[in-house]
C-alpha positions as CSV (number, residue, x, y, z in Angstrom):
1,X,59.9,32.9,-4.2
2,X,56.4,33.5,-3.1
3,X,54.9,31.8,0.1
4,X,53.0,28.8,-0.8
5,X,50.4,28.0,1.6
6,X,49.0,25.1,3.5
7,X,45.3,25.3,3.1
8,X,42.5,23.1,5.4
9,X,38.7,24.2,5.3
10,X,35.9,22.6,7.6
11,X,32.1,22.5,6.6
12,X,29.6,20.7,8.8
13,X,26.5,19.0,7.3
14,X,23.3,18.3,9.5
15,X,21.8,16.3,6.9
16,X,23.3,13.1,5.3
17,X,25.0,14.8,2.7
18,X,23.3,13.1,-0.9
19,X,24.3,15.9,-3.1
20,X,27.6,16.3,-1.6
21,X,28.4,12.3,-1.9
22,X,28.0,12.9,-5.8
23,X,30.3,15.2,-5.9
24,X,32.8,13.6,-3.9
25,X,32.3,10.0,-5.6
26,X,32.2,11.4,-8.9
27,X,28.5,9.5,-9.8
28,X,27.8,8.5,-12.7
29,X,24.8,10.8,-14.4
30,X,25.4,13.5,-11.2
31,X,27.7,15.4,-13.2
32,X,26.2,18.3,-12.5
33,X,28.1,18.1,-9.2
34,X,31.0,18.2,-10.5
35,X,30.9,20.2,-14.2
36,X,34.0,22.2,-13.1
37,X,35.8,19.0,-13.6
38,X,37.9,17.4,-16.8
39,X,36.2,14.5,-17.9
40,X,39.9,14.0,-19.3
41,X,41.6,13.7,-15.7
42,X,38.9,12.1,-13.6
43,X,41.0,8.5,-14.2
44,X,43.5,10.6,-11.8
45,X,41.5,10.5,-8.9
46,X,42.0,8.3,-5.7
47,X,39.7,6.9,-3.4
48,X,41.2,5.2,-0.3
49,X,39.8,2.2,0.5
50,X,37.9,2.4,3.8
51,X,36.6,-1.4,4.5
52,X,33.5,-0.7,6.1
53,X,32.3,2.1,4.3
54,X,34.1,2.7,0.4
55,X,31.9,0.3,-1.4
56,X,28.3,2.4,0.2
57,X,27.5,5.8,-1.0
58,X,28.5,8.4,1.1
59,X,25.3,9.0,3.1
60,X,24.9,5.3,3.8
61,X,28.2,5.4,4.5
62,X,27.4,8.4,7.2
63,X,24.2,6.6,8.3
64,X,26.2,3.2,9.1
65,X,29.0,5.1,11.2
66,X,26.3,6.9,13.1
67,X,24.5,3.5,14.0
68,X,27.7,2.0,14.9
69,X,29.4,4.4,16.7
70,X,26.4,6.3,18.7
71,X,25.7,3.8,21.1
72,X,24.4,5.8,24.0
73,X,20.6,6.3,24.5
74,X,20.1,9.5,23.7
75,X,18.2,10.3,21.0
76,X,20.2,12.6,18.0
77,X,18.2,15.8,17.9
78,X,16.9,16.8,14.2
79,X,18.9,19.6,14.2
80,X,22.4,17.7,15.1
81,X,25.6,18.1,13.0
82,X,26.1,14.4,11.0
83,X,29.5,14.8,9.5
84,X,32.0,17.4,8.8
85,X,33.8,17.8,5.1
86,X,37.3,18.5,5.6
87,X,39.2,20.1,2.5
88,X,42.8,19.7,2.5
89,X,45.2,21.0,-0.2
90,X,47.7,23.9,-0.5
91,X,49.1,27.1,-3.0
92,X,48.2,25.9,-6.3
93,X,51.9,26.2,-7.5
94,X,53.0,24.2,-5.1
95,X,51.1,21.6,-5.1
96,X,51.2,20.7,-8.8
97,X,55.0,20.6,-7.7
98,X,54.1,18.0,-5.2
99,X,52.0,15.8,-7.4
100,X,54.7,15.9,-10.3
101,X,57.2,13.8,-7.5
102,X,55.0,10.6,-7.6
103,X,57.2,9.6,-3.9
104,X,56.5,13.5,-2.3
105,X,53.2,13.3,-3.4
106,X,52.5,9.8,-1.7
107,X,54.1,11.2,1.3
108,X,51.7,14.3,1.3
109,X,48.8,11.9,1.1
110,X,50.1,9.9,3.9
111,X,50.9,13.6,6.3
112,X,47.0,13.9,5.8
113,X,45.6,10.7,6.3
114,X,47.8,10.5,9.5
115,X,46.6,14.6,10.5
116,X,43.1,13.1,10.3
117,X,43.5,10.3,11.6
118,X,45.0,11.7,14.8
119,X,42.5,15.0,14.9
120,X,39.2,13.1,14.1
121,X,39.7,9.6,14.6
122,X,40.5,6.7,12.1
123,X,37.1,5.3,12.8
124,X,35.3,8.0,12.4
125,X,36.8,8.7,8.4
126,X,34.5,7.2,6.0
127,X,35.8,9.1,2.9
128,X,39.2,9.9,1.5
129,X,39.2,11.3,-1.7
130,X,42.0,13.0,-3.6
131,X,40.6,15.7,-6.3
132,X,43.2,15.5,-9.3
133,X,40.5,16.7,-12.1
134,X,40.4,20.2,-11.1
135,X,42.7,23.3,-11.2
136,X,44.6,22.4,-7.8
137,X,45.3,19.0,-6.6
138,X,43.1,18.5,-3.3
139,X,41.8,15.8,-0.8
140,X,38.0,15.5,0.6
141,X,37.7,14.2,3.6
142,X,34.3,13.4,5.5
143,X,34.3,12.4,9.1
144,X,31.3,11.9,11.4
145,X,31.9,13.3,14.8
146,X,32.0,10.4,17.6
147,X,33.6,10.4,20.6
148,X,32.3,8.1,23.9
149,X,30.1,6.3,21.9
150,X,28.3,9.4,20.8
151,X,27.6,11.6,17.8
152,X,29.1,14.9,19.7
153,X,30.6,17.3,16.8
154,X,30.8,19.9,19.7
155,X,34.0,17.8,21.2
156,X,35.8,18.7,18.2
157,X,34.8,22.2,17.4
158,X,33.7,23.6,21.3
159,X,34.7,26.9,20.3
160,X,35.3,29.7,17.6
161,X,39.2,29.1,17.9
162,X,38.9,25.3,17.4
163,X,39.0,26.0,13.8
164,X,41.8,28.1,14.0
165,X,44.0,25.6,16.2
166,X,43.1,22.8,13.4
167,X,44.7,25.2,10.5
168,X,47.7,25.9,12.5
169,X,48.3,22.4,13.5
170,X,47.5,21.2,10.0
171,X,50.1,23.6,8.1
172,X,52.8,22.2,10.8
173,X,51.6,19.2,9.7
174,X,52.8,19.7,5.9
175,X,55.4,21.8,6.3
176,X,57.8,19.8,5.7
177,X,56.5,20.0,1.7
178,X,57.1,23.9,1.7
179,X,53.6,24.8,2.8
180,X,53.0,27.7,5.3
181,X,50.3,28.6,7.7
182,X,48.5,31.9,6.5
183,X,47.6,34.7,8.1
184,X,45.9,34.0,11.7
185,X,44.0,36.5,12.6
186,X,42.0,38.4,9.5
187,X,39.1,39.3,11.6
188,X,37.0,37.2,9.2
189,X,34.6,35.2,10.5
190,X,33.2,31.9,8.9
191,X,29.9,32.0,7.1
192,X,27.7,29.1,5.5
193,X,28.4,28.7,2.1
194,X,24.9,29.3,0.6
195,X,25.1,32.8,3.0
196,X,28.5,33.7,0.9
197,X,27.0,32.7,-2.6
198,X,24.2,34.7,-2.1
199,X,26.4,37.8,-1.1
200,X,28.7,36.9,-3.7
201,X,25.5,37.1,-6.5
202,X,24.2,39.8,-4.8
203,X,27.5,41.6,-5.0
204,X,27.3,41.2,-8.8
205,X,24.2,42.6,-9.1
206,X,25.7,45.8,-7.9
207,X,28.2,46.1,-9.9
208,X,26.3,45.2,-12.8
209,X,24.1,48.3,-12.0
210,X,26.8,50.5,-11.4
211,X,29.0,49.5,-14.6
212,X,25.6,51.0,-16.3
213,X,26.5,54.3,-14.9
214,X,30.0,54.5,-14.8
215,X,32.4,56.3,-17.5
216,X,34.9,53.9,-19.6
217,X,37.9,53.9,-16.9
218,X,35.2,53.0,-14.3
219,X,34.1,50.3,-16.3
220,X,37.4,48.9,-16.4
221,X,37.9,48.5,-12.9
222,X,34.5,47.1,-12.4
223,X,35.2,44.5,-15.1
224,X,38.6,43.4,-13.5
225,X,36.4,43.5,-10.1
226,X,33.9,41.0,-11.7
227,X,36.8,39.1,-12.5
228,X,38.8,38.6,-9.3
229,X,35.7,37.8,-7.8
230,X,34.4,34.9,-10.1
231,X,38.2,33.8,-9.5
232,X,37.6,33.5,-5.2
233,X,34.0,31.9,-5.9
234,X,35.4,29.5,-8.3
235,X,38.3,28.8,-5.9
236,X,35.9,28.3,-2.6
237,X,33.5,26.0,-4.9
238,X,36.5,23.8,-5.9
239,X,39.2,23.7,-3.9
């Protein structure tokens, strides 16, 4: 049997995260923020009810932690991280395995919301969203980084290997549901995601010109190319 893997991804937002929210919340007439969706299984989705934040959209939701929670006087610099998304899911196989065992997939839910909980601070969680309308069951998370009365996102990510701590201690976290820590070290470094879409597209416009050149066995490979890679950009938009 293959390895099926435990899967965690970290984005941080320094702006109050509108377009992300409709994604997230599935909004009404925002649909383009979430067309990869089936209308069919959006009634599958779960939002966990947060008190103080559920019923505000996300960003208000963001906004109203911040004022809470970042009591100190200093003044939050323009250019200061407001939240991070945490995605938290695992080997597509695998998880639809999971979610077909209504009591392992509660207690897959509840592993996460105690990892995040413990990592980030149930305070500091104003969204919990569980993604069933899309090719691999996954959760959203979106936490806003206080700690000492003070929005500080450096605390939780003071250096390149704090991300790679947080994967290794999520995938113990799961493991108990067959999912696996991947490889540690790739030498890949993290990039923002409009930087990788760009490459991605800019990718494709090389191949496109080289496919115009290329003899019908070349072609072939450069099709199947074109293919695995509109399979890892669909994957790293969704999941």
């Amino acid at each position: 049997m293959a390895t099926q893997y435990a899967v965690y991804r970290m984005a941080s937002g320094k702006s109050l995260g509108v377009g992300l929210g409709h994604h997230i919340d599935r909004v009404q007439g925002k649909e383009w923020s979430f067309r990869h969706a089936d209308p069919q299984r959006v009634h599958l989705n779960w939002n966990k009810k947060i008190p103080e934040y559920s019923a505000l959209p996300m960003h208000q939701a963001i906004k109203k932690r911040i004022q809470m929670g970042h009591t100190i006087s200093r003044k939050i610099r323009s250019n200061q991280v407001l939240f991070h998304e945490h995605i938290l899911t695992g080997s597509s196989k695998r998880m639809h395995e999971i979610f077909a065992d209504k009591k392992l997939r509660e207690q897959w839910i509840s592993s996460n919301w105690n990892f995040m909980c413990h990592e980030f601070g149930k305070e500091n969680i104003v969204r919990f969203v569980l993604h069933r309308d899309e090719k691999t069951p996954h959760l959203h998370v979106v936490t806003v980084p206080i700690i000492d009365g003070a929005l500080n996102a450096s605390h939780y990510f003071s250096s390149r290997f704090a991300l790679k701590r947080l994967q290794t201690e999520y995938a113990n976290s799961v493991s108990m549901f067959g999912l696996s820590r991947g490889i540690e070290d790739t030498g890949a470094r993290n990039v923002p995601l409009k930087v990788y879409y760009k490459k991605m597209a800019h990718l494709g416009v090389l191949l496109d010109r080289l496919s115009q050149r290329a003899n019908d066995m070349e072609k072939k490979l450069i099709h199947q190319m074109k293919k695995e890679i509109q399979e890892i950009h669909y994957q790293m938009k969704n999941h």
